[in-house]
C-alpha positions as a LaTeX table, in Angstrom:
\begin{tabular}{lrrr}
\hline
Residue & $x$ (\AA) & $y$ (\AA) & $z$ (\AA) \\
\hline
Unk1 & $-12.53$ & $-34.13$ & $-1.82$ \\
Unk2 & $-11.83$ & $-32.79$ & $-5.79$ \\
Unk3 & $-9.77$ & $-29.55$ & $-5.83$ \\
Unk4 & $-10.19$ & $-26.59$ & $-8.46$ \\
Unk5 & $-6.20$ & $-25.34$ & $-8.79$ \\
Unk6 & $-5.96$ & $-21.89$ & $-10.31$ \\
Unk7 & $-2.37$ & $-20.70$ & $-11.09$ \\
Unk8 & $-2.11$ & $-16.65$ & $-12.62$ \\
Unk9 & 1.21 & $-14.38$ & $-12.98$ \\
Unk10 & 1.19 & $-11.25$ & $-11.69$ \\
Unk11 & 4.13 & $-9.62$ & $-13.64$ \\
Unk12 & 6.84 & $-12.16$ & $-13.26$ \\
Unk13 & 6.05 & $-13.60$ & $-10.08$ \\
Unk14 & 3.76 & $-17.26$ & $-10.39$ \\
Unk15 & 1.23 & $-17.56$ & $-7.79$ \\
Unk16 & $-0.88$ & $-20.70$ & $-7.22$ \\
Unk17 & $-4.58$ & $-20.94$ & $-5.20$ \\
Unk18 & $-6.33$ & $-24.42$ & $-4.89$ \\
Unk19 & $-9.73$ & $-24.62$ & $-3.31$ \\
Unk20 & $-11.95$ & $-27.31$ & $-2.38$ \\
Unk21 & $-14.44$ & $-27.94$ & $-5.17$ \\
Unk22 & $-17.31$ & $-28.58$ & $-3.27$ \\
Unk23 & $-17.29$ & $-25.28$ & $-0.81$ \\
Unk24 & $-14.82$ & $-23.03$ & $-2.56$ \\
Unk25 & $-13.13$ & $-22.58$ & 0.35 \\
Unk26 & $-9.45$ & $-21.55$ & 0.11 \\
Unk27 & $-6.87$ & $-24.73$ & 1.21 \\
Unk28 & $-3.45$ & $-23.29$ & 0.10 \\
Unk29 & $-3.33$ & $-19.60$ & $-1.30$ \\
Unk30 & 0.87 & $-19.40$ & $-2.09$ \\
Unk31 & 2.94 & $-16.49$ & $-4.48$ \\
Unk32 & 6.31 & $-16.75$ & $-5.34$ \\
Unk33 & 8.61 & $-14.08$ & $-3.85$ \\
Unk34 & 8.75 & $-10.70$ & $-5.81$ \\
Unk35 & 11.83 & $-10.27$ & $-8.21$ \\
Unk36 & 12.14 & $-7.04$ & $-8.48$ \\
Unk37 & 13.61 & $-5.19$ & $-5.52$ \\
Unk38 & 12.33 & $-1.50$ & $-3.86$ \\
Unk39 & 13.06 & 1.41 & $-5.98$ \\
Unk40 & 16.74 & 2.85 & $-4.74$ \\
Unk41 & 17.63 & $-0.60$ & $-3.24$ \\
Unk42 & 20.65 & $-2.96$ & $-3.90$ \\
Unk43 & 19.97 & $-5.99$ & $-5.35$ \\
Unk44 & 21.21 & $-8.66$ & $-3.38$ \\
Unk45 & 20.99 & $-12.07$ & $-5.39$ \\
Unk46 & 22.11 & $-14.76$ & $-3.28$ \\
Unk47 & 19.48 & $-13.10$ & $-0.73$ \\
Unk48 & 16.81 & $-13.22$ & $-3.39$ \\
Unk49 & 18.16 & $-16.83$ & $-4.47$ \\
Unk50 & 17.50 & $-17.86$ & $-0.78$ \\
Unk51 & 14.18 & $-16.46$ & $-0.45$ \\
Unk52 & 12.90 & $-17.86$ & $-3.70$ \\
Unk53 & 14.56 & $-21.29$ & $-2.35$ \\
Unk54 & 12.42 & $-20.46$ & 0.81 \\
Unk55 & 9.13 & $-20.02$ & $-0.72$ \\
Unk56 & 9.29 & $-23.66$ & $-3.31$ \\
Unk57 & 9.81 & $-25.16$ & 0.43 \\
Unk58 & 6.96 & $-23.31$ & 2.03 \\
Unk59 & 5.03 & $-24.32$ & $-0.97$ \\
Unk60 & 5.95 & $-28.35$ & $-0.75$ \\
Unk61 & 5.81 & $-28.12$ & 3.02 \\
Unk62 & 2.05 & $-27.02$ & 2.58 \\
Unk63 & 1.27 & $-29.24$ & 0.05 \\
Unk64 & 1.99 & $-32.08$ & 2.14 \\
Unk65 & 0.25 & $-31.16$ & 5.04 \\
Unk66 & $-2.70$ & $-30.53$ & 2.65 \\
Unk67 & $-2.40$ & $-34.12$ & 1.61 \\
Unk68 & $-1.42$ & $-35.42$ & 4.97 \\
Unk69 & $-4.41$ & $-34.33$ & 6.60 \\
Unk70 & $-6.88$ & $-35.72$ & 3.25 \\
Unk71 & $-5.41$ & $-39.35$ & 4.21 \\
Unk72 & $-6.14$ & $-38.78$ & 7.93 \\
Unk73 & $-9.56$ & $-37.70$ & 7.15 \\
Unk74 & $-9.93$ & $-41.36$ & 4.67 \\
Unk75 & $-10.60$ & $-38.57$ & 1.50 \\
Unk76 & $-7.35$ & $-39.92$ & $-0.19$ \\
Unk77 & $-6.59$ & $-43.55$ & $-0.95$ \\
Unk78 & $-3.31$ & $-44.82$ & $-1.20$ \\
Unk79 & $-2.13$ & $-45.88$ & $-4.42$ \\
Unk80 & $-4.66$ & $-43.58$ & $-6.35$ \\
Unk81 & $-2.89$ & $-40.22$ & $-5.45$ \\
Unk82 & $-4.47$ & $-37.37$ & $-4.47$ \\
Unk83 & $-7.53$ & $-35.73$ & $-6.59$ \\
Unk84 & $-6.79$ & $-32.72$ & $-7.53$ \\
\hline
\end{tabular}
């Protein structure tokens, strides 16, 4: 199954989408954390650090299940990687 990946930046933040090809349905829809914190607000960075941390795992996490479940369904040989 071939993936379209569309990556964008909304102000600083990265945000990635990648949809099968074929339908154009959505299979991972994932934005990095926002930087900048609420007007009036403290910035706490090792907080932010963490979260930003949290959300490249989140990101991974999905991306394996994503692949995981291409190789159950036989739409991913091994050796070839996945198509993307």
């Amino acid at each position: 199954m071939p993936y379209q990946i569309d990556t964008r930046l909304k102000g600083a933040n990265p945000s990635l989408q990648i949809r099968d090809a074929s339908s154009g349905a959505v299979r991972l829809a994932w934005e990095y954390p926002r930087c900048a914190p609420p007007e009036g607000e403290e910035v706490d960075e090792e907080l932010m650090a963490l979260k930003r941390e949290e959300a490249i795992h989140e990101l991974f996490r999905r991306l394996f299940m994503l692949t995981a479940e291409q190789y159950l369904k036989g739409e991913a040989s091994e050796g070839k990687g996945t198509p993307m």
